[in-house]
N, C-alpha and C positions, 0 to 999 in steps of 0.2 A: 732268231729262228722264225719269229713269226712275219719277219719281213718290213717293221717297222723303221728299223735300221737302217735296211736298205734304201727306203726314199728319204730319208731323212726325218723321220720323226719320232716325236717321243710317245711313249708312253704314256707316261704319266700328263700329258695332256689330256688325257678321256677319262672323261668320267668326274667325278665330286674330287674338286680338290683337299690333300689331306692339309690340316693344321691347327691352330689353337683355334681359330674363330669358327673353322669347319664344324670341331668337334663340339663346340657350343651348341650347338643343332641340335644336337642330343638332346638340351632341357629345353627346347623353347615348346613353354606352354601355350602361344599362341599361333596357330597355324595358321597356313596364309590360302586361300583361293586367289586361282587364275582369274581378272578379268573374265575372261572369253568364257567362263562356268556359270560365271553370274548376269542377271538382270535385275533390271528394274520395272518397276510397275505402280498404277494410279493406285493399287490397291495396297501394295506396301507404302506408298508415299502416305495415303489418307491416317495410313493406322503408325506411321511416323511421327506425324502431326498431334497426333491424338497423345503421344505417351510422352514426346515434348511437349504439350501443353499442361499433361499432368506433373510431370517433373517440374518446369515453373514452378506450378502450384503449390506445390508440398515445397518444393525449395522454399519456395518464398514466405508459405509460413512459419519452417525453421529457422529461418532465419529473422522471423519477426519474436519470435518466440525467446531465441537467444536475447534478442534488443531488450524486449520486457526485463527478461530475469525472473527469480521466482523469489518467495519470500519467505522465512523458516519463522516459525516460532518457538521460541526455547524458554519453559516455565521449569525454575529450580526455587528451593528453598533458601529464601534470603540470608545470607551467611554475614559473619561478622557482627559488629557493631555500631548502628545509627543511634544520633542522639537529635537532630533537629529538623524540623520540617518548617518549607516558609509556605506561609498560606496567603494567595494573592487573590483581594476583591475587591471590587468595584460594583457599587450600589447606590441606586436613588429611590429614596423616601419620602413622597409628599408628604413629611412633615420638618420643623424646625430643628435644627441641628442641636440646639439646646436641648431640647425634649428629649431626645437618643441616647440610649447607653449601649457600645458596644463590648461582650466581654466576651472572653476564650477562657475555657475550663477542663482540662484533660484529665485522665482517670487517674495521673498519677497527684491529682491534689492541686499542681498548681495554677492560679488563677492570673491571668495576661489583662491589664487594662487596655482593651485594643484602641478605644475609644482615644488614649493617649499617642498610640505608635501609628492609625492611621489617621489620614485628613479628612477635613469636614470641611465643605464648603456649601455657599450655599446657590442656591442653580432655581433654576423653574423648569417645572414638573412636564410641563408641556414640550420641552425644547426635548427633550428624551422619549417620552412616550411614542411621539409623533415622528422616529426616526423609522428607517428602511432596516427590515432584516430581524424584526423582532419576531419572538414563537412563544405558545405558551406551551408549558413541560406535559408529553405525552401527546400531542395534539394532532401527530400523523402524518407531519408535513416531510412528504418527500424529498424534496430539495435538501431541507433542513437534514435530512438522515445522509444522504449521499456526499453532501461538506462534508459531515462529522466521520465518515466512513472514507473519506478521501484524505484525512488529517490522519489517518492512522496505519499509512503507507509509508516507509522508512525513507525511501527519495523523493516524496513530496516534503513531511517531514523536517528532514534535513535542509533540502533547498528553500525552505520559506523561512528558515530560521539563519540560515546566510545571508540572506537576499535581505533580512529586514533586521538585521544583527544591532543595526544601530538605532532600530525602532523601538527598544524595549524598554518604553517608559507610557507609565500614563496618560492620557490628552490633557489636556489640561481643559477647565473650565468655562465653559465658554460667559462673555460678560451680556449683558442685558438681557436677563432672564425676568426683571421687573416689571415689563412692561404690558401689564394688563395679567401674567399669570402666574399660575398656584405656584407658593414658594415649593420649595423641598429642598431635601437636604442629599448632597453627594459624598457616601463614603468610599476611600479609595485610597489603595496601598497596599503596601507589604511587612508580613511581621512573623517573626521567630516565635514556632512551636516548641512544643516537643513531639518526637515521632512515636504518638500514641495514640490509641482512644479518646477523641475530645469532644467539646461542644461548643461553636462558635454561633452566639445569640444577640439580636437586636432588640431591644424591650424601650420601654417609655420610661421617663424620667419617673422614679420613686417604685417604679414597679419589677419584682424580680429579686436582685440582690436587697439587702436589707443598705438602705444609704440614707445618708440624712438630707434633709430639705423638703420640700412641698412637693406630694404628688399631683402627677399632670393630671389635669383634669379628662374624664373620660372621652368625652365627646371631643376632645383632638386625635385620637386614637383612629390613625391610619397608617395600615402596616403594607397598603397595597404598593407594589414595588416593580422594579428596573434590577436586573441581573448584567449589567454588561460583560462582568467575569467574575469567576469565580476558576482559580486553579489551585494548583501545588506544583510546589518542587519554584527551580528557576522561574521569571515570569519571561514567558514567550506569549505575547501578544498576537502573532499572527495565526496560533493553533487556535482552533476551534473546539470547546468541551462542552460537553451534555447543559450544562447550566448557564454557557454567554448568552446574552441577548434574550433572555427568559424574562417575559412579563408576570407579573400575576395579580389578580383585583380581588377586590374585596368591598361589600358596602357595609359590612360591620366593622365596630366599635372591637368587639372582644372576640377578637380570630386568630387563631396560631398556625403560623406558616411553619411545615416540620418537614426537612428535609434531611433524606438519609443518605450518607454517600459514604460506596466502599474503595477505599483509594490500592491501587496499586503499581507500585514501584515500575517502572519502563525506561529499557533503552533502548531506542532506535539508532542503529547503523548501517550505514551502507559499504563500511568498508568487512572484506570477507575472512579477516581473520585478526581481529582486534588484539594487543598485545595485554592493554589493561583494561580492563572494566569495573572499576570499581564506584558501586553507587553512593556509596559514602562522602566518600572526598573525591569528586570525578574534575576531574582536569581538561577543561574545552581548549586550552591551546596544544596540547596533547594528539589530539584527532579530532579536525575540523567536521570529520565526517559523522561522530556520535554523539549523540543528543541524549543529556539526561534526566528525565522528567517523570511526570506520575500521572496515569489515564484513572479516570473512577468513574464509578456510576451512580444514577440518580433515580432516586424513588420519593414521591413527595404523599405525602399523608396529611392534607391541611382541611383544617377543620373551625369550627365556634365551640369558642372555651364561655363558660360560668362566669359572672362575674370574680367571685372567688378565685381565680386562675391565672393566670400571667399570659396574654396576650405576646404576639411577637412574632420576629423572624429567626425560627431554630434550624443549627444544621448541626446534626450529628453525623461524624464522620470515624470511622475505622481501618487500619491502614491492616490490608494483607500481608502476610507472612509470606509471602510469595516476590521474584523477581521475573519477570517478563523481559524478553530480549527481544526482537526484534531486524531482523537482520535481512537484508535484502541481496542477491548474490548473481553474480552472472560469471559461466561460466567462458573459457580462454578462447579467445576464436579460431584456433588451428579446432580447439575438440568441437566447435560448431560446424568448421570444416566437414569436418571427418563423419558429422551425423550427413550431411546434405550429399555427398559424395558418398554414401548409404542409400541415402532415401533412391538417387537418380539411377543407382546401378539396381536396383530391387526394383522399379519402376521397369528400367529398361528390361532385366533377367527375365520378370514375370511376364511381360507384355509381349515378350520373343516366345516363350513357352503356348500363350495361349495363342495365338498367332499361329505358331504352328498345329496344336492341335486342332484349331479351325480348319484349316486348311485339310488336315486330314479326315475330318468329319464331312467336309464337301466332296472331296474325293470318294469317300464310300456312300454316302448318298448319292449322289450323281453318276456312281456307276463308270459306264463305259462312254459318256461323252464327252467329247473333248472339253477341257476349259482352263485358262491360262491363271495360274495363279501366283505371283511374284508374293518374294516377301521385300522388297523396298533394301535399306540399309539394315534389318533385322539381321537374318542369316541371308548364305548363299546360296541358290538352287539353281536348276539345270536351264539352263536356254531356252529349252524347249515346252519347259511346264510341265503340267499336266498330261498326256497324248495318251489318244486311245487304244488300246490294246493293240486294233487289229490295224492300226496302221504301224 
């Protein structure tokens, strides 16, 4: 009828063709502009530039951010039952290794001849004073605080204690120490506590415990000392604790070195979901990744005792009721993805919003003259800009 027929054509060639991909049209949430609608302009391109370079930016933080990782702290009350602590030190005494008595005394009564379980050698005074890296306790040295604050990050931590796995023994003594200076004496090793309330004390021969033989005469009586460690738990050598490489002097006879240290139980890991943790009996071929050891702290209170008094090197140590974890975690990189691919589209959303309302703020100030305002690859506007009214 309508004469389509007649020349030969169809229909259904005019117009949207019908069909499944047709009908898709329906949801498409992204509409399209013609070319020939859109422009470009120095002024859309400047403010392109501008929100790609912010984008970088924040990308490139997120993603530095991811790398880091963050680190949890988790304080619960120590559960179960411990029965032993090892307590590892290393000390030099300008004085004779004979003269020394070392002993360990815990609240629950029993008495440790440490003097037996660790070694005594004997060294010169000078070869250790006069070494690199020494601090005296309290002293405010910055350096010194940012080691110790760097040893208490879970993947530094861990990777010094891989890296030097097979380092974990004492140096050994070095030989001609005779030669022109002050003997002293080197104690050093490790020995089984109990995991209690103790007191672990240097004192001079005859002075202190009640023991038989000659007491040392007073005027040998030098307690000034070399700290190179002092820890607990496992001995890791390459951790750094409040009390390594601590000097401390003295020009009297009758002076009590007294130091207080509160020990607490630590595990550092770096793996994000550990299967066992158990401080007790922890198992290092289990999870190369966690580390189990004791952090404390140090307060020293040294003073000149009476002749009546027992002179020495005291360390009273208390071990908290508390476990400390330690945990280092980074999350999966699709979910760092997925922040960055945030950041850039929030970047992009916002930076299109005010862009345009600039644009109409120029407009209404500007009135009725003319002026070309593109927005770049932002949105699409008309060819022709801005134009004024009356053309």
């Amino acid at each position: 009828m309508n004469g389509f027929a007649d020349h030969g054509l169809d229909e259904a060639a005019f117009g949207e063709k019908r069909g499944f991909s047709s009908n898709l049209q329906t949801f498409d949430a992204f509409p399209k502009t013609k070319p020939d609608y859109t422009r470009r302009s120095s002024t859309g391109g400047y403010a392109t530039i501008v929100l790609f370079a912010i984008s970088t930016l924040l990308s490139f933080s997120e993603l530095l951010r991811w790398h880091q990782g963050r680190e949890t702290h988790l304080f619960s009350v120590e559960k179960g039952v411990s029965h032993d602590l090892q307590i590892n030190i290393d000390i030099v005494i300008p004085m004779k290794c004979d003269d020394l008595h070392v002993n360990v005394q815990d609240a629950s009564g029993d008495r440790i001849l440490a003097g037996e379980a660790l070694t005594k050698d004997r060294t010169g005074w000078n070869h250790w004073v006069n070494s690199k890296g020494l601090h005296i306790l309290d002293s405010g040295d910055l350096a010194r605080q940012r080691d110790e604050e760097e040893d208490t990050h879970p993947e530094h931590v861990v990777g010094e204690v891989l890296k030097k796995k097979r380092k974990r023994k004492f140096k050994k003594t070095p030989k001609g120490w005779w030669n022109g200076d002050q003997e002293a004496c080197r104690i050093y090793g490790s020995l089984e506590g109990n995991k209690v309330q103790g007191d672990f004390h240097i004192t001079a021969r005859g002075h202190g415990y009640m023991e038989f033989g000659e007491h040392l005469d007073h005027g040998a009586f030098n307690f000034t000392h070399l700290i190179s460690e002092l820890s607990f738990g496992p001995h890791y050598p390459s951790l750094l604790n409040p009390l390594d490489h601590t000097l401390a002097n003295t020009n009297l006879h009758f002076y009590k070195f007294q130091y207080y240290l509160s020990v607490v139980p630590t595990i550092y890991t770096t793996t994000a979901a550990p299967a066992h943790l158990n401080p007790y009996r922890p198992d290092p071929t289990a999870d190369r990744n966690t580390i189990y050891t004791n952090q404390y702290a140090a307060t020293s209170q040294s003073h000149q005792v009476p002749e009546r008094a027992v002179p020495g090197i005291f360390f009273k140590f208390d071990i908290e009721p508390i476990l400390l974890t330690v945990r280092a975690e980074r999350d999966g990189f699709l979910r760092a993805l997925v922040r960055i691919v945030n950041v850039v589209s929030g970047v992009l959303v916002g930076g299109g919003w005010c862009y345009q309302l600039f644009g109409w703020a120029v407009k209404d100030v500007m009135g009725g003259k003319k002026r070309e305002f593109g927005n770049g690859v932002l949105t699409g506007r008309s060819e022709k800009g801005y134009e004024d009214e009356a053309d």
